[in-house]
C-alpha positions in Angstrom: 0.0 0.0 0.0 1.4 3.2 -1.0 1.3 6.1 2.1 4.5 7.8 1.7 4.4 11.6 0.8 7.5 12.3 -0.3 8.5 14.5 -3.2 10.4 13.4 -6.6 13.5 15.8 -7.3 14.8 12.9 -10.2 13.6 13.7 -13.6 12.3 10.0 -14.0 10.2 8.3 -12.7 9.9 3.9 -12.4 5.9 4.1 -12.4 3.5 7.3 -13.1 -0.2 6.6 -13.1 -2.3 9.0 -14.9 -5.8 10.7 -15.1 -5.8 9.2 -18.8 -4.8 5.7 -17.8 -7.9 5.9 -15.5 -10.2 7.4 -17.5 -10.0 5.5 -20.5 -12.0 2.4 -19.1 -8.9 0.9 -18.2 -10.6 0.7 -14.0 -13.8 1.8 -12.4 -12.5 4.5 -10.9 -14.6 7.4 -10.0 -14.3 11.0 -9.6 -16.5 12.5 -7.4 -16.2 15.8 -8.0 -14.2 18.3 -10.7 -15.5 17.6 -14.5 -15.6 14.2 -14.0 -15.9 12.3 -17.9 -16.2 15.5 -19.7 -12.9 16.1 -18.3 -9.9 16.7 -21.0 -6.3 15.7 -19.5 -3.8 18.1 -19.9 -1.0 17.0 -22.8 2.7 18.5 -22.2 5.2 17.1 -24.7 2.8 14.7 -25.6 2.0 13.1 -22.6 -0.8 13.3 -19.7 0.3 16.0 -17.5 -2.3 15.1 -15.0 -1.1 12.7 -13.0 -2.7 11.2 -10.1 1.0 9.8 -8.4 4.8 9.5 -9.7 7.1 7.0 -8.3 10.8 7.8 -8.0 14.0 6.1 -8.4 14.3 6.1 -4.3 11.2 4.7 -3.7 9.6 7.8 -2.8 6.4 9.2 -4.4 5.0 12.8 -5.6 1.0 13.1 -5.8 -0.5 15.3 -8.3 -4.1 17.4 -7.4 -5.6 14.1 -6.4 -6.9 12.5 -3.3 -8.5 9.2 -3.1 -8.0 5.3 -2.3 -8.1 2.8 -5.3 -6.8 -0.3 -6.2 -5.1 -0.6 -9.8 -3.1 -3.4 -11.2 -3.3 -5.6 -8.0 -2.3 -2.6 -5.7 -3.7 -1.2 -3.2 -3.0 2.7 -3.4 -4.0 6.2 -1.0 -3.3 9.3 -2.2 -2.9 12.0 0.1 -2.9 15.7 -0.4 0.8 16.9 -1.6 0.4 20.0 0.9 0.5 17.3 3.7 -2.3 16.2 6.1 -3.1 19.0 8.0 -4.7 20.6 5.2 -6.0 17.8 3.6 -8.1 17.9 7.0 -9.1 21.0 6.5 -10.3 20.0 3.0 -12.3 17.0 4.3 -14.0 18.9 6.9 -15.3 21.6 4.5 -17.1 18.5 2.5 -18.3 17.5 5.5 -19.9 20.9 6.7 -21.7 20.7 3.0 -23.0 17.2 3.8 -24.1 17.2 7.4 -25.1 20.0 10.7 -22.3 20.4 12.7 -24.6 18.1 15.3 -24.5 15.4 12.7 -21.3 15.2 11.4 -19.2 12.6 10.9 -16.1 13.8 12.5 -14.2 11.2 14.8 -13.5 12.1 18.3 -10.4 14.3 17.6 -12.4 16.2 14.6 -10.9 14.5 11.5 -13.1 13.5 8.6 -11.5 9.7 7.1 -11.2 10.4 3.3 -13.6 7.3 2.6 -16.6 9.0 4.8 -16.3 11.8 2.1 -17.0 8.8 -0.6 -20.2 7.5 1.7 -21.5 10.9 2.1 -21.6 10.6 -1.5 -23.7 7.9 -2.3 -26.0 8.9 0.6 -26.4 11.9 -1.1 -26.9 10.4 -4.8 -28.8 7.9 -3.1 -31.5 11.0 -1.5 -31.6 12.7 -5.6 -32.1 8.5 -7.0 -35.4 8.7 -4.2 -37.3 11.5 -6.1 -37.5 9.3 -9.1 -39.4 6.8 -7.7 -37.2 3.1 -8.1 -36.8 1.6 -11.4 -38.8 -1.9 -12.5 -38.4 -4.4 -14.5 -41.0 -6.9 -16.3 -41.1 -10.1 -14.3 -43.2 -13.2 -15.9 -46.6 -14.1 -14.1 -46.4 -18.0 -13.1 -49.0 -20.1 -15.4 -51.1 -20.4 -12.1 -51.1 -16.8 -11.7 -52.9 -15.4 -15.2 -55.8 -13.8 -14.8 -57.8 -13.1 -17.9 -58.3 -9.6 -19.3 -60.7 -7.7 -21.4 -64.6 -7.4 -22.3 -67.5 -9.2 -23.3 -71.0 -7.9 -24.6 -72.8 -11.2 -23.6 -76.4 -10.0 -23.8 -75.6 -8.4 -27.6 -73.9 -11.9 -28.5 -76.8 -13.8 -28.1 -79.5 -11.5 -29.1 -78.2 -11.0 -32.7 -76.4 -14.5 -32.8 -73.4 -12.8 -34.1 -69.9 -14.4 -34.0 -67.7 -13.7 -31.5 -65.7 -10.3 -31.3 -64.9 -9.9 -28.1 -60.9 -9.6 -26.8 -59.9 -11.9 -24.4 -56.4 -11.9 -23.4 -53.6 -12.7 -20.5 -51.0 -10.8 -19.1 -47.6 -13.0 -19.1 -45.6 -10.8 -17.2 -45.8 -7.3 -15.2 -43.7 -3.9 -13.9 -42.0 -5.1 -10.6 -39.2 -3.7 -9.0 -35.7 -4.7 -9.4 -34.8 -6.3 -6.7 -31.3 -6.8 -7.4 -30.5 -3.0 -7.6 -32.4 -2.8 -4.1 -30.2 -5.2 -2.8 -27.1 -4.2 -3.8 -28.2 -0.2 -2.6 -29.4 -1.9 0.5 -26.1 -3.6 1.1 -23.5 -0.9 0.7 -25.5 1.2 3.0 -25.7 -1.2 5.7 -21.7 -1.3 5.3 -21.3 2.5 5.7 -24.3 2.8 8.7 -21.9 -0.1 10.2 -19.0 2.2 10.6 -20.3 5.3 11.3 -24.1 5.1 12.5 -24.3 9.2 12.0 -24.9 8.4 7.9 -28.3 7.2 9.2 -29.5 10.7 10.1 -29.0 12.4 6.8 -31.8 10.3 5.5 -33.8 8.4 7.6 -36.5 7.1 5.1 -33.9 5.3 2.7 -33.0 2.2 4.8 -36.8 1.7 4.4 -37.1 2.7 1.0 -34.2 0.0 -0.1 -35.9 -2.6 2.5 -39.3 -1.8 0.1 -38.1 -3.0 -2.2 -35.2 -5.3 -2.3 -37.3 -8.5 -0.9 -34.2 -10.2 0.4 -30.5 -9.9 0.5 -27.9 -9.8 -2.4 -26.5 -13.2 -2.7 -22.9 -12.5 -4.1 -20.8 -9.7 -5.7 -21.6 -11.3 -9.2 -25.5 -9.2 -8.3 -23.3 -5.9 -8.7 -22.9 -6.5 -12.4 -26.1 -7.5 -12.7 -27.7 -4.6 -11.0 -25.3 -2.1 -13.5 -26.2 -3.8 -16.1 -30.1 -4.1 -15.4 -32.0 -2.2 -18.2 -33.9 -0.8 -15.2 -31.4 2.0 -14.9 -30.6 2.8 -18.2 -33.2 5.2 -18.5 -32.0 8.9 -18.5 -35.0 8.9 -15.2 -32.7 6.7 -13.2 -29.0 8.0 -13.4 -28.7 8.8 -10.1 -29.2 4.7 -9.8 -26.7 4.4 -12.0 -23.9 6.6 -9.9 -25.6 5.3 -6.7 -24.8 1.5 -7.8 -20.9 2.9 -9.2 -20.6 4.2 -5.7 -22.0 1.2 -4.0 -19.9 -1.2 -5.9 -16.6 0.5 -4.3 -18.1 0.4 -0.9 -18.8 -3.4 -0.8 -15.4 -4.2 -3.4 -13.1 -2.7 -0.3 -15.6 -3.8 2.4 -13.3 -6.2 4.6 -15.8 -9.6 4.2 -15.1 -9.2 0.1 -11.5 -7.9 -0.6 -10.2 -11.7 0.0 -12.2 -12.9 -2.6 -10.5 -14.5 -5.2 -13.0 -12.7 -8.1 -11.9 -9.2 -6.2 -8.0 -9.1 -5.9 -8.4 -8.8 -9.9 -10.3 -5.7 -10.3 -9.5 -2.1 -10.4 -11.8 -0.3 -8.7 -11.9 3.1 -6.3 -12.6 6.6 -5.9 -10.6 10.3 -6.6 -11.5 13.8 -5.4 -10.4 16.9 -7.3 -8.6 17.9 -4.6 -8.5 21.8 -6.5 -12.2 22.0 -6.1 -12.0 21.1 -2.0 -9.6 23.8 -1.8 -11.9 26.3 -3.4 -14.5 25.3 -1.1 -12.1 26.1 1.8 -11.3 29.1 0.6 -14.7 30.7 0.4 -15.3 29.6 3.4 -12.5 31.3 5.2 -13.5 34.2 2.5 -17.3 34.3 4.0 -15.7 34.6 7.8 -13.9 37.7 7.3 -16.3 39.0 5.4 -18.9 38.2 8.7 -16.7 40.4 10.4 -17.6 43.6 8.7 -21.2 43.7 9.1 -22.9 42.9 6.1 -21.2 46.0 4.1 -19.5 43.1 1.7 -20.6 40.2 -0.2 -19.3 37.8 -1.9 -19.7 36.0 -5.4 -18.3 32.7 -6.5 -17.3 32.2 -10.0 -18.4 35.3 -10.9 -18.9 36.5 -14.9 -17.5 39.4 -15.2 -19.9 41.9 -17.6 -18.9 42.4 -20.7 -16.3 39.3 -21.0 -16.1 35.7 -20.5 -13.9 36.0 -17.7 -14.9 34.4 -14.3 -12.7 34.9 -11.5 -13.2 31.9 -8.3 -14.6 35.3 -6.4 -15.9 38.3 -6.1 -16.1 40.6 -3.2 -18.7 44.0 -3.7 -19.4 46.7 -1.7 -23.1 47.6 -0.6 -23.9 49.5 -4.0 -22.5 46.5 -5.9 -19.4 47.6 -7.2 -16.2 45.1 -7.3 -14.0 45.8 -4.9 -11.5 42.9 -5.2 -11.0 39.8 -7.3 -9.9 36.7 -6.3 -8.6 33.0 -7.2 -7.5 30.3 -5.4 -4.7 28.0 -6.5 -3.8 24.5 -5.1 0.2 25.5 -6.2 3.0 26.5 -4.5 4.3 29.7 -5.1 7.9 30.5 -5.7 8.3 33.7 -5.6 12.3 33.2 -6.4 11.7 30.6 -9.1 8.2 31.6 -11.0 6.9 28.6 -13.6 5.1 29.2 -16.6 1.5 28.6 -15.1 2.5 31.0 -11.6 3.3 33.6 -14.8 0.2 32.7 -16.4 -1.8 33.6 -13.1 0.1 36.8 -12.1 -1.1 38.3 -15.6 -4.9 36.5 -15.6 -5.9 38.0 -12.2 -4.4 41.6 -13.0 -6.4 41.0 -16.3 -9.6 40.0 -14.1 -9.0 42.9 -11.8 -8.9 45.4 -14.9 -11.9 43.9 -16.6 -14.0 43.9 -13.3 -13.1 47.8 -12.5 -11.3 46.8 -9.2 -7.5 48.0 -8.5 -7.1 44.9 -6.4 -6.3 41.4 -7.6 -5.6 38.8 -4.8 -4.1 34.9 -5.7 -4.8 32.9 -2.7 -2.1 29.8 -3.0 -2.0 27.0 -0.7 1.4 27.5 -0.2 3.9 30.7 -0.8 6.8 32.0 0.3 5.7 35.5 -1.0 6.5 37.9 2.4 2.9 40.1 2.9 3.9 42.1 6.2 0.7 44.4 7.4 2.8 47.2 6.7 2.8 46.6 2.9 -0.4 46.6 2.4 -2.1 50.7 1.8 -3.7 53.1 0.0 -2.8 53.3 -3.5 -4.1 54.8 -7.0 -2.6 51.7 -8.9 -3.6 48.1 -9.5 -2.6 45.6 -6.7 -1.7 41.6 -6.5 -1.5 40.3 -2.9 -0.3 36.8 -3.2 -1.7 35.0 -0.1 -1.4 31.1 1.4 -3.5 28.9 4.1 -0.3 27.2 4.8 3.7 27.9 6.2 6.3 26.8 5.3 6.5 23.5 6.9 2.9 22.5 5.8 1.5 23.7 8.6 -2.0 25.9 8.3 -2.3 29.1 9.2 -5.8 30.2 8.5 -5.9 32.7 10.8 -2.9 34.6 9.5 -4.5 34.3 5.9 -7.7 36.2 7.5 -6.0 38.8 9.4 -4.0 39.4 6.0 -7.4 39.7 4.2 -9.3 42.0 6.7 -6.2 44.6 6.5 -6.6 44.2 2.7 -10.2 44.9 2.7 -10.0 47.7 5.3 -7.6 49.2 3.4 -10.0 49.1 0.6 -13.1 50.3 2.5 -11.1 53.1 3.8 -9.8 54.1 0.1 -13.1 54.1 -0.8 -14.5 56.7 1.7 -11.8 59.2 1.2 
């Protein structure tokens, strides 16, 4: 199993799995969040640049914007956040918020979210949408003894007139019913996740019933996950949340202790990735909405904003009480170097002063998740001319430092509120 976190410095590597290896129906992988299949992998020098981990020469290993737990070519991997645990936390905990009360959250003891509760919030979640729809059916056939006859008969006009008989008779041979097997398999996985954390019970409390409704017995073995995909029942464009629910499900039961020793299991592929860039974004509007608490109600704040006039769309937007822009922002899951700047750190200096310009706003602000860019309290005043603030959640030795990112951002945005009144 493949923990470690360390970074690559060699320029080659012995093993690099890719999003394009995984995506291309090599495993069942899913990806819970980001684009998902619509998703185009990024080519550099004709190769995938998105990869999900690198193996080095020493044994050590370099993860790419992924997080997740899969199994791929008999191995057993988890992928950690390459900004180190402390904020993958933090990233787990924000999913968790968005799922559940802070009452009913999932949280252990010490207030960690594990990784795969994220993945059963999920399919509690799909499973909740799947419910509107009602629960797919299949035709089952009606036993011999069973047939009832259908139809009419004018008896009294049939003998009057003596006229042949017209009437339609017929017998139903089979009927809507429904599937069992997808109830079962549903009914299954959920019972796994209830088992390890009885919490997942209170998001929904009518679904253990709604599965029990209909599944009219137990799933028999793993080969009923196949046939539940499979099943015609969910093929219908009305029942894709089924579909997902069953992917999910299929994970859950697949890495369920009772199944992984099963020969027909060691030989699949199978697992789940978070876009770990997307989790961060989430964390940063969320530590964007707290400072903004601070001042009142005289800001506000817009995610993925369109900018008028353009097809720009900064991550945020922060207005004042008549509506004007008062700062852009974006949140990149990088590392900045200010003393060696890549290509892309280039690219984003020049998009956000390009979004600031556009937006009529002499602030631009690049929220990183870790920078060594110095932003003293001193640096930050009045001035006429466009300005980039390059902020991080994290120090230098990976550990978070939220609140030093919000006092930096209050100062920012009193600066700005003062500007304004003189």
């Amino acid at each position: 199993m493949f923990k470690d976190n360390s970074l690559c410095s060699q320029e080659d590597y012995k093993k690099e799995i890719t999003f394009d290896k995984l995506a291309k129906g090599k495993t069942d992988v899913i990806f819970l969040n980001g684009r998902h299949d619509k998703f185009d992998p990024k080519k550099k020098d004709g190769q995938d640049a998105h990869y999900i981990l690198r193996e080095c020469k020493n044994g050590g290993f370099k993860f790419g914007n992924y997080i997740g737990r899969f199994t791929f070519e008999g191995q057993e991997y988890i992928i950690n956040s390459r900004f180190g645990k402390e904020l993958e936390a933090d990233l787990l905990k924000t999913v968790d918020s968005a799922f559940f009360s802070s009452s009913g959250s999932v949280a252990g003891s010490s207030g960690d979210i594990p990784m795969d509760y994220v993945f059963y919030a999920s399919f509690i979640s799909r499973l909740k949408l799947a419910k509107l729809s009602g629960f797919p059916s299949v035709y089952k056939k009606i036993l011999f003894r069973d047939y009832a006859l259908h139809g009419s008969l004018d008896v009294k006009n049939f003998i009057k007139k003596d006229q042949p008989f017209t009437g339609k008779i017929s017998s139903r041979k089979s009927s809507r019913v429904p599937d069992e097997v997808v109830a079962r398999v549903l009914l299954r996985a959920y019972d796994i996740l209830v088992r390890k954390n009885t919490k997942f019970a209170l998001y929904d409390k009518e679904i253990k019933n709604f599965l029990l409704a209909n599944a009219n017995g137990e799933m028999k073995s793993i080969r009923d996950i196949d046939a539940a995909l499979n099943s015609k029942s969910v093929m219908n464009e009305l029942y894709k949340d089924y579909k997902i629910a069953l992917q999910i499900a299929r994970i859950i039961i697949l890495q369920d202790s009772r199944y992984t020793n099963e020969s027909a299991v060691k030989n699949l592929n199978f697992g789940y990735l978070l876009y770990a860039p997307n989790l961060f974004e989430l964390y940063v509007e969320r530590l964007i909405r707290s400072v903004l608490g601070e001042f009142g109600g005289k800001f506000s704040l817009e995610t993925q904003y369109k900018i008028p006039g353009s097809n720009l769309r900064p991550d945020f937007a922060i207005k004042d009480e008549k509506g004007e822009i008062l700062a852009v922002l974006d949140a990149k899951y990088r590392h900045f170097c200010n003393a060696n700047l890549g290509e892309t750190d280039c690219k984003n200096l020049l998009q956000i002063k390009r979004y600031a310009k556009k937006a009529g706003s002499n602030t631009g602000i690049l929220i990183y998740a870790k920078s060594n860019v110095f932003n003293g309290l001193g640096i930050i005043r009045h001035s006429s001319e466009n300005k980039i603030f390059i902020l991080s959640v994290l120090k230098n030795d990976n550990k978070t430092s939220a609140d030093k990112f919000k006092k930096y951002l209050k100062k920012i945005l009193e600066t700005i509120k003062e500007k304004k009144i003189m």
